[in-house]
C-alpha positions, 0 to 999 in steps of 0.5 A: 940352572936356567937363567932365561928371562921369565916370559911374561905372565899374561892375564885375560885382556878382558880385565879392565882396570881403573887405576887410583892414585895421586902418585904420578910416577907410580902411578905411570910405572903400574900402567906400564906394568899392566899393558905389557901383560894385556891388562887393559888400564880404562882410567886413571883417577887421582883422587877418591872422587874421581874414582868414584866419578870415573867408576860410574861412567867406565864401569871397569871390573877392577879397580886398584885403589890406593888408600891416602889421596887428597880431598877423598881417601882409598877407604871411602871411596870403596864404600861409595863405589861398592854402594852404587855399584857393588859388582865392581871388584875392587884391591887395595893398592897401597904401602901401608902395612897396619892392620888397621887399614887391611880390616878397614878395607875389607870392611868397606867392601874390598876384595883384596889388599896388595901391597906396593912392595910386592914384585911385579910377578907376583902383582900380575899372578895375583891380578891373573888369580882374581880374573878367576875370583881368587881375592888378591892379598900380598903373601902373609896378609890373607892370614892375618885376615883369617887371625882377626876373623878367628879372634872376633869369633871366639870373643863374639862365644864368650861374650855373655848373650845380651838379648836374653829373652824376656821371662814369661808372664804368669797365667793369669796375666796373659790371660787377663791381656787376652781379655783386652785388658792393658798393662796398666790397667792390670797393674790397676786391678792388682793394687785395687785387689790388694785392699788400696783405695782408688787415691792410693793405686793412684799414689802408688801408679802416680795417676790422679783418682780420677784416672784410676776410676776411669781405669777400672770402668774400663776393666768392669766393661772389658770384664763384663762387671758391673761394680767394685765388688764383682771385681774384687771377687773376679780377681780373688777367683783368678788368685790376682796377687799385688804387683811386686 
């Protein structure tokens, strides 16, 4: 069995990687790590602001956030990035392992989710794979991901459809809005038809009388009528029933 040391696995010296974390000796151990495979490391921020500051003026091609700093977390700072410059790639870098913060931040924008726990081989082949747009997750964390899309899914078919399209209007309805008339004033000619008096319409639609006359003034013009009358026999010909 071949025990020689493995050579270094190299990763294109064009990837530029912003590093995010309050942890100094980590966060010195990970920029070692990089440069001895020619990753080049453009920054160092400490805290979620300054990466969003330091993204803004290095514009780098990866950024390897951590989720809990001070004064502005991991998440949020991925949602404040990916919205000014949402060409930045940007893995999460983290120890936590909850479900929650891996949803959260692919949610928020992030490409993939590495865990500190994880070799340093198998760190680099998975920053060697997203320089060939391969999303970055530690092993296992991909398929959790695919599980919970899957979930959501079958929930999103089996829950009853909410915007269930309105039932249609009756002929005659339609075809009175066609005349110009407004749906209060058909609910005006409806009562009026059905036999009440103007003060009882008015009742009923909680209109003063004199609304109601003003209504079907405006129905006899769009109407072409001329009184109470013609109305009445305009819409016994149309078969106008009260409204339910």
């Amino acid at each position: 069995m071949d025990n020689s040391p493995r050579p270094p696995i190299s990763a294109s010296p064009r990837l530029r990687v912003l590093l995010v974390d309050d942890h100094r000796l980590v966060i010195e151990g990970i920029s070692n790590l990089l440069k001895v495979h020619g990753i080049e490391v453009v920054g160092i921020a400490n805290d979620g602001l300054e990466a969003v500051a330091m993204a803004q003026q290095l514009s780098p091609d990866l950024i390897l956030m951590d989720i809990r700093m001070p004064r502005c977390d991991g998440l949020s700072a991925t949602r404040m990035i990916k919205a000014a410059q949402p060409e930045i790639r940007i893995a999460m870098l983290t120890t936590s392992t909850e479900d929650q913060d891996l949803f959260e931040a692919v949610k928020s924008g992030a490409c993939g989710y590495l865990l500190k726990s994880m070799s340093g081989d198998a760190f680099i082949e998975a920053l060697h794979g997203a320089e060939q747009g391969i999303p970055p997750f530690s092993p296992g964390l991909a398929a959790l991901l695919l599980d919970e899309f899957a979930r959501l899914s079958d929930a999103a078919e089996q829950r009853p459809p909410t915007d269930r399209p309105e039932p249609k209007k009756p002929a005659i309805i339609e075809r009175l809005e066609a005349d110009g008339l407004t749906d209060r004033q058909v609910e005006v000619l409806q009562l009026v038809a059905s036999g009440l008096t103007y003060k009882e319409v008015g009742e009923q639609l909680y209109l003063s009388e004199r609304t109601v006359r003003f209504h079907m003034t405006q129905i006899m013009n769009r109407l072409h009528l001329y009184n109470r009358n013609q109305v009445l026999a305009y819409a016994g010909k149309l078969g106008i029933k009260p409204p339910d």
